[in-house]
PDB file of N, CA, C and O in Angstrom:
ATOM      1  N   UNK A   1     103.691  91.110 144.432  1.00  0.00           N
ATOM      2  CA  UNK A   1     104.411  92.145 143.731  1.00  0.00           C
ATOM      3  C   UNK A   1     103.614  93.445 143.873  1.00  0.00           C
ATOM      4  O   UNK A   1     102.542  93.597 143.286  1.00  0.00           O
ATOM      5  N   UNK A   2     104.098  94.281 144.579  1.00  0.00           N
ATOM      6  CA  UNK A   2     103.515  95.822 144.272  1.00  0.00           C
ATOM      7  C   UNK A   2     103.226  96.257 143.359  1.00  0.00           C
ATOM      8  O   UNK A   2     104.050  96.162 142.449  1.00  0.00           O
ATOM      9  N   UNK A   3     101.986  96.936 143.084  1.00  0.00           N
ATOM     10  CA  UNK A   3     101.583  97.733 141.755  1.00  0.00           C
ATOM     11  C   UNK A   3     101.402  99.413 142.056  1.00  0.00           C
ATOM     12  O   UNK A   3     100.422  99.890 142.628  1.00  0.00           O
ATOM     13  N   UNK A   4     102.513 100.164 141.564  1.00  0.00           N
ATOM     14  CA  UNK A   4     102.423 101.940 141.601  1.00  0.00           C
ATOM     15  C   UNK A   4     101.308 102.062 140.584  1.00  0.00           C
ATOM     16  O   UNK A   4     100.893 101.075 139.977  1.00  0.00           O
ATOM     17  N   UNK A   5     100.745 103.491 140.372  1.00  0.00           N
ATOM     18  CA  UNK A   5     100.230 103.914 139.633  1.00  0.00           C
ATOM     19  C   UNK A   5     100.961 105.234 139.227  1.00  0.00           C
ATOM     20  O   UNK A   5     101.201 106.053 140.114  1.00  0.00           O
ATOM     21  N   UNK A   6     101.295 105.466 138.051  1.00  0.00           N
ATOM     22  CA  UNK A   6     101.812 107.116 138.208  1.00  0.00           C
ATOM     23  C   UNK A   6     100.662 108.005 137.598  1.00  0.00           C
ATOM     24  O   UNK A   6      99.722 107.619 136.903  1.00  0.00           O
ATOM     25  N   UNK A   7     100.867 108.907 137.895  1.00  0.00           N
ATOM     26  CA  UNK A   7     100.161 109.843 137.349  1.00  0.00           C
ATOM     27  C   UNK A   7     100.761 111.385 136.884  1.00  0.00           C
ATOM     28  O   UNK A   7     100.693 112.363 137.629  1.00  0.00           O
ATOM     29  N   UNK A   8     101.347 111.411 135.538  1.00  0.00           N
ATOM     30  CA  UNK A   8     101.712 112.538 134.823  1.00  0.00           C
ATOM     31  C   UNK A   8     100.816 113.630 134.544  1.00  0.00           C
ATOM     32  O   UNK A   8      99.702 113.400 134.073  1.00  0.00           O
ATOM     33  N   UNK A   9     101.231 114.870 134.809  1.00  0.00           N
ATOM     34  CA  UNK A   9     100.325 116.172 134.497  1.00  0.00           C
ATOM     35  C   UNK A   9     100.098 116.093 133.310  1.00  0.00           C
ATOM     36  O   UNK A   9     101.011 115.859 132.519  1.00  0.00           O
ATOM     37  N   UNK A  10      98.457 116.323 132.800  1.00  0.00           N
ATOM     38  CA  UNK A  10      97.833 116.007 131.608  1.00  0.00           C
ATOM     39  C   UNK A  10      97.774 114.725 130.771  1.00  0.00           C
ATOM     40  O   UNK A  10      97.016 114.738 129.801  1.00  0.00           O
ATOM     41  N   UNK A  11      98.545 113.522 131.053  1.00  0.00           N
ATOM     42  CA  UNK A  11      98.359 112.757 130.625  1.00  0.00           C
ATOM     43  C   UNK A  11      97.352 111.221 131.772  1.00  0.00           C
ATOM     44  O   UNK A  11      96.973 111.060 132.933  1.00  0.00           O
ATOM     45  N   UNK A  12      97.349 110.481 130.485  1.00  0.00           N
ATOM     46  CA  UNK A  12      96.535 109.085 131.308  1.00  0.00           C
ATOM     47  C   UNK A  12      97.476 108.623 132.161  1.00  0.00           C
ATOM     48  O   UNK A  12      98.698 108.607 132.017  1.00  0.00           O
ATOM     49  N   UNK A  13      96.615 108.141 133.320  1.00  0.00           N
ATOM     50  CA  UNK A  13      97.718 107.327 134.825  1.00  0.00           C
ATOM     51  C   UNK A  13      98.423 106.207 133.805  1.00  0.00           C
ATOM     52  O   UNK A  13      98.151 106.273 132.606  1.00  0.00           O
ATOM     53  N   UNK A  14      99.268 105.251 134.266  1.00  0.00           N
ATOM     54  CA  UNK A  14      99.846 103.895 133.791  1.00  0.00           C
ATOM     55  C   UNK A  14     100.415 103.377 134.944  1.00  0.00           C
ATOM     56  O   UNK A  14     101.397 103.814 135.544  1.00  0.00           O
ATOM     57  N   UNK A  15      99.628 102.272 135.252  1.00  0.00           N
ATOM     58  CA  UNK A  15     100.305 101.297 136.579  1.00  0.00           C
ATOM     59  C   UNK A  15     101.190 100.725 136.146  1.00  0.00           C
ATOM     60  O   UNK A  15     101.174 100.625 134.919  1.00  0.00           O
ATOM     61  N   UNK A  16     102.236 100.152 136.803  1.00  0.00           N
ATOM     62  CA  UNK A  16     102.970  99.260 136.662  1.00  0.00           C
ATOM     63  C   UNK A  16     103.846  98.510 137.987  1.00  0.00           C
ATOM     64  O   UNK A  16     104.250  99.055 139.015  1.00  0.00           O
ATOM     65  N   UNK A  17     103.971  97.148 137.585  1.00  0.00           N
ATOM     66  CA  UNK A  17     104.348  96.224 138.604  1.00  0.00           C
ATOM     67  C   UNK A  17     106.002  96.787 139.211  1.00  0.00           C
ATOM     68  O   UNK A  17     106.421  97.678 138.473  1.00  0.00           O
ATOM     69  N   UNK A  18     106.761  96.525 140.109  1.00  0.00           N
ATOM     70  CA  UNK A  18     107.626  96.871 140.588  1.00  0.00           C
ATOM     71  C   UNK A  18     108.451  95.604 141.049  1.00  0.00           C
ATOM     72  O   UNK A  18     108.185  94.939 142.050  1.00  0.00           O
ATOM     73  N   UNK A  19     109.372  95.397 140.272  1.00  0.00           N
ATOM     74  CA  UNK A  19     109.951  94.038 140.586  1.00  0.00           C
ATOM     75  C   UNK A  19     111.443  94.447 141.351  1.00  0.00           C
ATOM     76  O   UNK A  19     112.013  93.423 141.729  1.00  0.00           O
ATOM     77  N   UNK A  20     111.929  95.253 141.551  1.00  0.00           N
ATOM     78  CA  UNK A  20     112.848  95.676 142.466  1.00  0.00           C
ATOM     79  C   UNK A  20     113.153  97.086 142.827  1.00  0.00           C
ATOM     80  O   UNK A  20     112.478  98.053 142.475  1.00  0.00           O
ATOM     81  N   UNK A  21     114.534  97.133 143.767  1.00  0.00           N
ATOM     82  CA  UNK A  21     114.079  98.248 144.138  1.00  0.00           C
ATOM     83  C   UNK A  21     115.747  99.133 144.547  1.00  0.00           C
ATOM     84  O   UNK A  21     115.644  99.402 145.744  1.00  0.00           O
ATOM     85  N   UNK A  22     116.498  99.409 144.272  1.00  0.00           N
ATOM     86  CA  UNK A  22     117.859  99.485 144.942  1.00  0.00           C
ATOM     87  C   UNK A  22     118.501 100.919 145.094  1.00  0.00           C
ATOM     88  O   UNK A  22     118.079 101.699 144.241  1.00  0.00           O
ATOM     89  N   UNK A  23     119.210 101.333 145.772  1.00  0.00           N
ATOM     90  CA  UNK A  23     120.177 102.276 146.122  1.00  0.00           C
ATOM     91  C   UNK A  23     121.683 102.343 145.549  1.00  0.00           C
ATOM     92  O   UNK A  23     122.560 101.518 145.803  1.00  0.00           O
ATOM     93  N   UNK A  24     121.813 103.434 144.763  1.00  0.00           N
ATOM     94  CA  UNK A  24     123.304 103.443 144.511  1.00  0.00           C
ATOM     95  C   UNK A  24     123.421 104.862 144.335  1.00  0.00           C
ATOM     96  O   UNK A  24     122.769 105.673 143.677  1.00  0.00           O
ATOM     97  N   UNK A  25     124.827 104.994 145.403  1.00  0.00           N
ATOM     98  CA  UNK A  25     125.159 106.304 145.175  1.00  0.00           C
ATOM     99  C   UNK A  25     124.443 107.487 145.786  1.00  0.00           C
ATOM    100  O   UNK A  25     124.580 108.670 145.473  1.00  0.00           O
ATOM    101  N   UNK A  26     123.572 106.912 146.812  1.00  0.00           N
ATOM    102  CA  UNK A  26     122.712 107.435 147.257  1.00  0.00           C
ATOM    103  C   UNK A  26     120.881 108.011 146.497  1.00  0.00           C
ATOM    104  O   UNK A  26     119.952 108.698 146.923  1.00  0.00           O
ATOM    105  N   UNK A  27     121.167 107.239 145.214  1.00  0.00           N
ATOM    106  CA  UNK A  27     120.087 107.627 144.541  1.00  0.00           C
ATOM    107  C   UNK A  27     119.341 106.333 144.632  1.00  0.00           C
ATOM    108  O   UNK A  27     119.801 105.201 144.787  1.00  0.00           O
ATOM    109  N   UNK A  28     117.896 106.786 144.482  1.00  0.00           N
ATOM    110  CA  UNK A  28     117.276 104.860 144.492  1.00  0.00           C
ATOM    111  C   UNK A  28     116.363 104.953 143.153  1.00  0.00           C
ATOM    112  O   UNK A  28     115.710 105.970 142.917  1.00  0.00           O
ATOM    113  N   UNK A  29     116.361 104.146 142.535  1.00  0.00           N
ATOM    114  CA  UNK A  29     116.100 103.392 141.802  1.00  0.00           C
ATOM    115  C   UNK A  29     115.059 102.053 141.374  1.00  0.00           C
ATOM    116  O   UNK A  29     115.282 100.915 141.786  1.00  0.00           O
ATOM    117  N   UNK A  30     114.077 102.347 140.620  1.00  0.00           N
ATOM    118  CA  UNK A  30     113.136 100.983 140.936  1.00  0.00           C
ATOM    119  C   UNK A  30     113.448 100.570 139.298  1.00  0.00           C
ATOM    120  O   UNK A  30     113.874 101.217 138.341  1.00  0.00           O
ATOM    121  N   UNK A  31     112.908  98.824 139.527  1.00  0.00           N
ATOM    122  CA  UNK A  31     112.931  98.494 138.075  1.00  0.00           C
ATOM    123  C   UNK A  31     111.442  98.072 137.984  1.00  0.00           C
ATOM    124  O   UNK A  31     111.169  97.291 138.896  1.00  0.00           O
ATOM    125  N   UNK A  32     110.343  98.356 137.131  1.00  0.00           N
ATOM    126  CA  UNK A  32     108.912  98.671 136.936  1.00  0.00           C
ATOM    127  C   UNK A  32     108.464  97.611 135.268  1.00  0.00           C
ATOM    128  O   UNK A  32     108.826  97.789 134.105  1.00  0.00           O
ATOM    129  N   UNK A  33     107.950  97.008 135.621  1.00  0.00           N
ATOM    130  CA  UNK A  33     106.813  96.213 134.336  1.00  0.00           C
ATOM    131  C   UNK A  33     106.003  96.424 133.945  1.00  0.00           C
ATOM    132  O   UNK A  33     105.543  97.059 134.894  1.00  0.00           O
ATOM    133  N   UNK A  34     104.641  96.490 132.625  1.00  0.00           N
ATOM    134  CA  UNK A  34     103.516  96.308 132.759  1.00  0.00           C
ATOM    135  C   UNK A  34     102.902  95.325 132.974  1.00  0.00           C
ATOM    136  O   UNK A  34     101.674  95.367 133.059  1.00  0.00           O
ATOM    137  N   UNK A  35     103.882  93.726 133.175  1.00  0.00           N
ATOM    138  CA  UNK A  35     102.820  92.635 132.995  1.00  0.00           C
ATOM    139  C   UNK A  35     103.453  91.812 134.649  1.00  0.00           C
ATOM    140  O   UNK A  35     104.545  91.716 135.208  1.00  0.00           O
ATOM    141  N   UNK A  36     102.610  91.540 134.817  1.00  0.00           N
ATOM    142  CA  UNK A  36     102.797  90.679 136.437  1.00  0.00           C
ATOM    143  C   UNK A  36     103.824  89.505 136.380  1.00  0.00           C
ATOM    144  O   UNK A  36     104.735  89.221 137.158  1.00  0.00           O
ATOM    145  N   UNK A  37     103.325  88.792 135.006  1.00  0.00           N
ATOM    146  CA  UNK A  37     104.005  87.707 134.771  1.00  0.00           C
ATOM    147  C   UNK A  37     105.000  87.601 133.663  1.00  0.00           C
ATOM    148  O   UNK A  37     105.057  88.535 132.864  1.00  0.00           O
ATOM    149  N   UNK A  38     105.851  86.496 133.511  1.00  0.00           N
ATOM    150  CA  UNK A  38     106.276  86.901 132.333  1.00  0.00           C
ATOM    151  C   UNK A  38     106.834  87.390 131.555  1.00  0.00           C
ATOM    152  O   UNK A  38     106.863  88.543 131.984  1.00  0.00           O
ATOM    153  N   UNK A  39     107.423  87.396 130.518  1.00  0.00           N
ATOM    154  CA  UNK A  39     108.348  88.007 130.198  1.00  0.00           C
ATOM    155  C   UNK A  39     108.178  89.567 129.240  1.00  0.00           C
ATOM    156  O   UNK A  39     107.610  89.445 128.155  1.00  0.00           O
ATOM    157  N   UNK A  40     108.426  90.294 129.449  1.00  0.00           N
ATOM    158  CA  UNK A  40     107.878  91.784 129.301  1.00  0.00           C
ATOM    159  C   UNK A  40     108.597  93.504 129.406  1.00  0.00           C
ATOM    160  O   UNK A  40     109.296  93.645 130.409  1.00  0.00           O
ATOM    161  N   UNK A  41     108.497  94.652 128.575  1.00  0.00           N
ATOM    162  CA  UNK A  41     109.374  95.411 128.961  1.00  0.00           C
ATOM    163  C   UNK A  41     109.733  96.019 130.160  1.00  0.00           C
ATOM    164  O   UNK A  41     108.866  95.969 131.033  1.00  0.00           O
ATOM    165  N   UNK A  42     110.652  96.514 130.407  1.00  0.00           N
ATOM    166  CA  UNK A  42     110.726  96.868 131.346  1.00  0.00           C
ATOM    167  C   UNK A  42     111.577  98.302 131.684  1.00  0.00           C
ATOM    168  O   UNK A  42     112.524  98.502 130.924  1.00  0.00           O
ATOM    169  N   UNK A  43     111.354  99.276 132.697  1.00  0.00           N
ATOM    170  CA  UNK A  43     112.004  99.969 132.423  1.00  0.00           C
ATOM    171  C   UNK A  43     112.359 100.479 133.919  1.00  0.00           C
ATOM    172  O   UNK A  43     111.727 100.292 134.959  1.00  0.00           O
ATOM    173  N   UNK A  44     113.735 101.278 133.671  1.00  0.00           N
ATOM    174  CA  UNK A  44     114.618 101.528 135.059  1.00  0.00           C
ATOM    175  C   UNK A  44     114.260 103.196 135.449  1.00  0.00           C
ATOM    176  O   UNK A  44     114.770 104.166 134.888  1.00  0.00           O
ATOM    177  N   UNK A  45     113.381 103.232 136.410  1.00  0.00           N
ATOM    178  CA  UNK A  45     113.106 104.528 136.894  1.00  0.00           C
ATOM    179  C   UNK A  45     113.818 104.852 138.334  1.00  0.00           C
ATOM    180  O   UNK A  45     114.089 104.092 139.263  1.00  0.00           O
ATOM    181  N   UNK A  46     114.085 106.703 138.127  1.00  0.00           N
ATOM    182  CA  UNK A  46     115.191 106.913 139.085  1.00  0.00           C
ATOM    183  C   UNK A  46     114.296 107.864 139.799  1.00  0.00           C
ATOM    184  O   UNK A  46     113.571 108.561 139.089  1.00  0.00           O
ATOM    185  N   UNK A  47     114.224 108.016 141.206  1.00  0.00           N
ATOM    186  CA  UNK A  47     113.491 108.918 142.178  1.00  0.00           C
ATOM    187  C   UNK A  47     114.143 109.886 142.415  1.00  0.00           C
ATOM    188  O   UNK A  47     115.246 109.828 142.957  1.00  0.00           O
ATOM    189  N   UNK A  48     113.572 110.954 142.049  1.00  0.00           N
ATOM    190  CA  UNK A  48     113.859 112.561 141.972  1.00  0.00           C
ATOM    191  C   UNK A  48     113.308 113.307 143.147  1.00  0.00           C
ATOM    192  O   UNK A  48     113.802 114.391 143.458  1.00  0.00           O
ATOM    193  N   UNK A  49     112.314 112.786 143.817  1.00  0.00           N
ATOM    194  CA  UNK A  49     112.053 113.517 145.022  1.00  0.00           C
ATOM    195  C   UNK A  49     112.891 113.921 145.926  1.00  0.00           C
ATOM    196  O   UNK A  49     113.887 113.259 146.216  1.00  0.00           O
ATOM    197  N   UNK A  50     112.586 115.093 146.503  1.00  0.00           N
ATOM    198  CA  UNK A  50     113.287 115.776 147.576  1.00  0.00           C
ATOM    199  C   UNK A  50     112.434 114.425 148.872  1.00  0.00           C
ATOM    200  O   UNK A  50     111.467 113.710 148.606  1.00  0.00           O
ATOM    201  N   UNK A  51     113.104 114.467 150.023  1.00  0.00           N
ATOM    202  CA  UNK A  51     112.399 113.645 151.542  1.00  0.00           C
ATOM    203  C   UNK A  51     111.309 114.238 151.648  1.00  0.00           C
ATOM    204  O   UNK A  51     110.169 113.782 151.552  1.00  0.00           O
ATOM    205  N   UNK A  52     111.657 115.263 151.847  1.00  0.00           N
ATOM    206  CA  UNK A  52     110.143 116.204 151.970  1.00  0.00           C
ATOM    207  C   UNK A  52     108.864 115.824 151.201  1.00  0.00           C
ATOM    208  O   UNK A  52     107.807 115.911 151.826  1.00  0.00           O
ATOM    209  N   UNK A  53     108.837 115.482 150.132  1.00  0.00           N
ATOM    210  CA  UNK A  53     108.157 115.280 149.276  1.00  0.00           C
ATOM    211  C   UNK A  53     106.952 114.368 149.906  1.00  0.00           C
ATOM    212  O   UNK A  53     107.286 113.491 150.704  1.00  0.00           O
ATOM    213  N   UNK A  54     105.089 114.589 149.476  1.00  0.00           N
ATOM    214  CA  UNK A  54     104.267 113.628 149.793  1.00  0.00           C
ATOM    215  C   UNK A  54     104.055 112.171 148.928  1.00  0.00           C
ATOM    216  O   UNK A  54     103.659 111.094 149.373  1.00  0.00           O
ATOM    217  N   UNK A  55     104.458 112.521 147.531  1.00  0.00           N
ATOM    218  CA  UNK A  55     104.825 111.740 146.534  1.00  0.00           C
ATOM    219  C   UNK A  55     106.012 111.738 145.992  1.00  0.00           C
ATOM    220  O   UNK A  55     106.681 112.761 145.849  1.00  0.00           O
ATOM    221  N   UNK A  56     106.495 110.197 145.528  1.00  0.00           N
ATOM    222  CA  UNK A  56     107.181 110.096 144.708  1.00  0.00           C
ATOM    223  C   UNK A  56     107.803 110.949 143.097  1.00  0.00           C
ATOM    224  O   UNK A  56     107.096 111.567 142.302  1.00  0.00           O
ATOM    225  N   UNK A  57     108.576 110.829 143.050  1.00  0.00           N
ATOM    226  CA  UNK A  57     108.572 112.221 141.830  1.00  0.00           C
ATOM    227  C   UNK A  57     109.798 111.218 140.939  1.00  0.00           C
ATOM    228  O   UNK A  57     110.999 111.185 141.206  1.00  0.00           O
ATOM    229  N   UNK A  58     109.003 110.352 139.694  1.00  0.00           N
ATOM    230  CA  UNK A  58     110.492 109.685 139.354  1.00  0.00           C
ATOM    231  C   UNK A  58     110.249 109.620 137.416  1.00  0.00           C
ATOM    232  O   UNK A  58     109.275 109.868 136.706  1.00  0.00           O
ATOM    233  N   UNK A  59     111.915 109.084 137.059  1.00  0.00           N
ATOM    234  CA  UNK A  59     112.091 110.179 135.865  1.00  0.00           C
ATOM    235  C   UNK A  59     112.340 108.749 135.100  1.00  0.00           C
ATOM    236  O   UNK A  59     111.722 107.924 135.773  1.00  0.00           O
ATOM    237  N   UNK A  60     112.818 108.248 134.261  1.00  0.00           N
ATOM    238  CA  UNK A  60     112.690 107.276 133.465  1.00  0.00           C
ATOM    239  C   UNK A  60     114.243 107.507 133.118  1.00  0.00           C
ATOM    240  O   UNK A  60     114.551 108.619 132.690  1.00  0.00           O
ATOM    241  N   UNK A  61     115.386 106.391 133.295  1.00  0.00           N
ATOM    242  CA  UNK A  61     116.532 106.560 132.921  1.00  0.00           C
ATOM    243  C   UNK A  61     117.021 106.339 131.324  1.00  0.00           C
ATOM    244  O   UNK A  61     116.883 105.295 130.686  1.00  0.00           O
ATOM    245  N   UNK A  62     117.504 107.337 130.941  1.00  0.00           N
ATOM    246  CA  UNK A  62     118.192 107.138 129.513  1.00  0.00           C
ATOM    247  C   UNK A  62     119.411 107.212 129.345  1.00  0.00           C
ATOM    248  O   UNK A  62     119.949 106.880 128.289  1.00  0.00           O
ATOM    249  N   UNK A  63     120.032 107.657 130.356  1.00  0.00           N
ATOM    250  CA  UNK A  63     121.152 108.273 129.705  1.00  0.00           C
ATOM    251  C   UNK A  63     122.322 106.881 129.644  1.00  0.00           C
ATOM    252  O   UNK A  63     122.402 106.380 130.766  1.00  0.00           O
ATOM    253  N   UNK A  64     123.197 106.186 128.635  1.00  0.00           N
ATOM    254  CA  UNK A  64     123.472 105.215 128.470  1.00  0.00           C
ATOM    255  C   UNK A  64     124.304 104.916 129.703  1.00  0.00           C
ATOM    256  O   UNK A  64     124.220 103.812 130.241  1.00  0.00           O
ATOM    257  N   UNK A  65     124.981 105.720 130.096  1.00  0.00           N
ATOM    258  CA  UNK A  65     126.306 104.772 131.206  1.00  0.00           C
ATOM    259  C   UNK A  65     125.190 104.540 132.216  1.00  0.00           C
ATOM    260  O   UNK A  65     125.007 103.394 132.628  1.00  0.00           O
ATOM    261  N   UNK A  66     124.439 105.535 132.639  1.00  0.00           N
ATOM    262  CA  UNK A  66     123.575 105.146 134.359  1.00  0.00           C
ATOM    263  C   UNK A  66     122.945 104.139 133.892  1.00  0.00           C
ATOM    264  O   UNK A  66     123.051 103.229 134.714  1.00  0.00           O
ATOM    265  N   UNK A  67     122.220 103.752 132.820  1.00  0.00           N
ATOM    266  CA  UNK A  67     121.564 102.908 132.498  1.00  0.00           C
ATOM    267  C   UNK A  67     121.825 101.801 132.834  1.00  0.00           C
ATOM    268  O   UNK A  67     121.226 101.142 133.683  1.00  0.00           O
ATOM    269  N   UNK A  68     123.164 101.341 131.916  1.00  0.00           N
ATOM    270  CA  UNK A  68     124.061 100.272 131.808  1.00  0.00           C
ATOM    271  C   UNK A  68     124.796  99.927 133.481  1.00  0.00           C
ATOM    272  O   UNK A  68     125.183  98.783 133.718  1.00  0.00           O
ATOM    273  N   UNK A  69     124.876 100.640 134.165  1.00  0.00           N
ATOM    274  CA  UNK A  69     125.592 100.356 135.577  1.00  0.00           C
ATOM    275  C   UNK A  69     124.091 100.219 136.625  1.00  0.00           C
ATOM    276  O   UNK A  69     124.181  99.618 137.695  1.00  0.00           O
ATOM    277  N   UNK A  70     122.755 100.839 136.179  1.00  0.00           N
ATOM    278  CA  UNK A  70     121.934 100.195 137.166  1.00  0.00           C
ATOM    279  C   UNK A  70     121.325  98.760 136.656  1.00  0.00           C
ATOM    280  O   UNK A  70     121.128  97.742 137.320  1.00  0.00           O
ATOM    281  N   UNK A  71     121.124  98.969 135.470  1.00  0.00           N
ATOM    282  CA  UNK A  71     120.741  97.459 135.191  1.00  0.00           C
ATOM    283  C   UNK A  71     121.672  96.038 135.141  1.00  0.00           C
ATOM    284  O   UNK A  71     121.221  94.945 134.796  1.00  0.00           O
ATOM    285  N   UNK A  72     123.115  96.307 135.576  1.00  0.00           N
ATOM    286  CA  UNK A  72     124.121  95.308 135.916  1.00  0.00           C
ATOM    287  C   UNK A  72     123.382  94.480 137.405  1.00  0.00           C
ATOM    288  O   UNK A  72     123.020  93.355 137.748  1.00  0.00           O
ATOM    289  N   UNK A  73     123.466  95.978 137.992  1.00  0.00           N
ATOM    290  CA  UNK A  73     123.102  95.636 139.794  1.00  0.00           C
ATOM    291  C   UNK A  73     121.989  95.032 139.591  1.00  0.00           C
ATOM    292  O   UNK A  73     121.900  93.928 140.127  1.00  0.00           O
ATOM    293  N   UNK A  74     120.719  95.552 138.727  1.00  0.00           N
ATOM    294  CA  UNK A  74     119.368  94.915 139.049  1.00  0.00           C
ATOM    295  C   UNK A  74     119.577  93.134 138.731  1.00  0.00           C
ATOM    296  O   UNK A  74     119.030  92.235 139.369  1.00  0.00           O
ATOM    297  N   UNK A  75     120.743  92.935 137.295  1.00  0.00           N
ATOM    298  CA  UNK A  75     120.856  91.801 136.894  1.00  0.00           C
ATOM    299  C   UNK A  75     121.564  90.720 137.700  1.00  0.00           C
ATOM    300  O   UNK A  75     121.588  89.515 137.450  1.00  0.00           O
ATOM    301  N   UNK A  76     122.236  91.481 138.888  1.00  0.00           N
ATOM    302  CA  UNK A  76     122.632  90.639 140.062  1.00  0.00           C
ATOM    303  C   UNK A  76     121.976  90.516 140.830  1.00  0.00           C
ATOM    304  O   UNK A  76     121.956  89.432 141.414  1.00  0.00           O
ATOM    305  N   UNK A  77     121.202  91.455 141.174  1.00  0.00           N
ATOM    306  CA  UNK A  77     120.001  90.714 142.409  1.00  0.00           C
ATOM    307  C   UNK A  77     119.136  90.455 141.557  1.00  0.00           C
ATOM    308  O   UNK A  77     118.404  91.322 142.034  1.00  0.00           O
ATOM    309  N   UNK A  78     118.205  89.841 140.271  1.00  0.00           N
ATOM    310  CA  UNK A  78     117.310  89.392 140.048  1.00  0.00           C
ATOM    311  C   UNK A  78     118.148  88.471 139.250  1.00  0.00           C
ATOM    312  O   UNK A  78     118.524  88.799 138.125  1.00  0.00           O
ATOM    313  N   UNK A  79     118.442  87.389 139.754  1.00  0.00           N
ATOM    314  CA  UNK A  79     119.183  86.276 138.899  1.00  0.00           C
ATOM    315  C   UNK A  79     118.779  85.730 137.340  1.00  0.00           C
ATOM    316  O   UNK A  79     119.542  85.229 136.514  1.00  0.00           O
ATOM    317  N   UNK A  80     117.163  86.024 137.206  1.00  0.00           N
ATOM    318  CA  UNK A  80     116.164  85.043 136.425  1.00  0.00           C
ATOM    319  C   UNK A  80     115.994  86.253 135.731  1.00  0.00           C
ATOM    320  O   UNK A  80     115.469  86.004 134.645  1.00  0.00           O
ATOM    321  N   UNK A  81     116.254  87.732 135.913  1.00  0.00           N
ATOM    322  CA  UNK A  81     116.294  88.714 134.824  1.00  0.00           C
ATOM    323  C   UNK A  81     117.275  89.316 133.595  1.00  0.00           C
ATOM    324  O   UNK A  81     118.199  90.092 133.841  1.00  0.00           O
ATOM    325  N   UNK A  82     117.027  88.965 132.569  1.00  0.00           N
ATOM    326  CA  UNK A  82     117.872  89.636 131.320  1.00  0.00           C
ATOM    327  C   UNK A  82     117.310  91.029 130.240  1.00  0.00           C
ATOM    328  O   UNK A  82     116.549  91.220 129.291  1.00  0.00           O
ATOM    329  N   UNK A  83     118.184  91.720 131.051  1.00  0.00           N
ATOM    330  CA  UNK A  83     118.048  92.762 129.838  1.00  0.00           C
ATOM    331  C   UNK A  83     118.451  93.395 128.396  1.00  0.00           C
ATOM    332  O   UNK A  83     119.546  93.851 128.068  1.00  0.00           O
ATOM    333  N   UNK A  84     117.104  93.282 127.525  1.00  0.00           N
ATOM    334  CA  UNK A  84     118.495  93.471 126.337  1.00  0.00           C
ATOM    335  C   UNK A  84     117.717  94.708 125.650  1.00  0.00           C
ATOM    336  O   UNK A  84     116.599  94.856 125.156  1.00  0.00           O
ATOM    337  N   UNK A  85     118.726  95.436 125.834  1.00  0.00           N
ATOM    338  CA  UNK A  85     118.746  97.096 125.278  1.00  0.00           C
ATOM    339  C   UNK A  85     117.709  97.288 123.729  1.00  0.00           C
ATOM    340  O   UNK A  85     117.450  96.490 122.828  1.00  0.00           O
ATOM    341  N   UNK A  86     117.411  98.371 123.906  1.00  0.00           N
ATOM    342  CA  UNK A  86     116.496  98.881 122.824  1.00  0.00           C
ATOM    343  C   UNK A  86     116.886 100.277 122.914  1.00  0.00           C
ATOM    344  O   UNK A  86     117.287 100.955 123.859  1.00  0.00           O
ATOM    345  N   UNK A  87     116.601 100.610 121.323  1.00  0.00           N
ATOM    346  CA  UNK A  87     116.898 101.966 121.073  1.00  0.00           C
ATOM    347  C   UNK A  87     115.492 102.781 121.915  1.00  0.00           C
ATOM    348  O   UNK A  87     114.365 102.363 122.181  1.00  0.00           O
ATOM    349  N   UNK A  88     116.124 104.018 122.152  1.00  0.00           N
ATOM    350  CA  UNK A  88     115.059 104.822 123.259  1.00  0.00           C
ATOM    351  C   UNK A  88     114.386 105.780 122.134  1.00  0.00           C
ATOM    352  O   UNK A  88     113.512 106.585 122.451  1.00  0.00           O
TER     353      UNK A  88
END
């Protein structure tokens, strides 16, 4: 399993595991963990970078419908994954 590290202006880095990875709509999309194993939060980040870009540039999804329509797809390709919503 891949491990990113991000790193936010002024704040502490936070790695996290990367358990998938998908395209919709032309936007891509990763779904990201803190724990390798196990069962654990998780959250659906959307890539904002221009191509150009040397790094990744990605934003943390909230807004309820994108939410709800990327984590369907993630819940079809990760068979053994269930997501259950929390207030943001």
């Amino acid at each position: 399993m891949d491990k990113i590290v991000f790193q936010p202006e002024g704040e502490v880095p936070a790695a996290f595991y990367v358990l998938e990875q998908t395209t919709i709509a032309g936007k891509t999309y990763i779904l990201v963990t803190e724990t390798e194993d196990g069962d654990g939060e998780a959250l659906i980040l959307r890539d904002t970078s221009a191509p150009e870009d040397a790094d990744g540039v990605y934003v943390v999804v909230t807004e309820e419908t994108e939410l709800s329509a990327v984590a369907e797809v993630f819940s079809k390709i990760l068979e053994d994954v269930e997501f259950i919503e929390e207030d943001f």
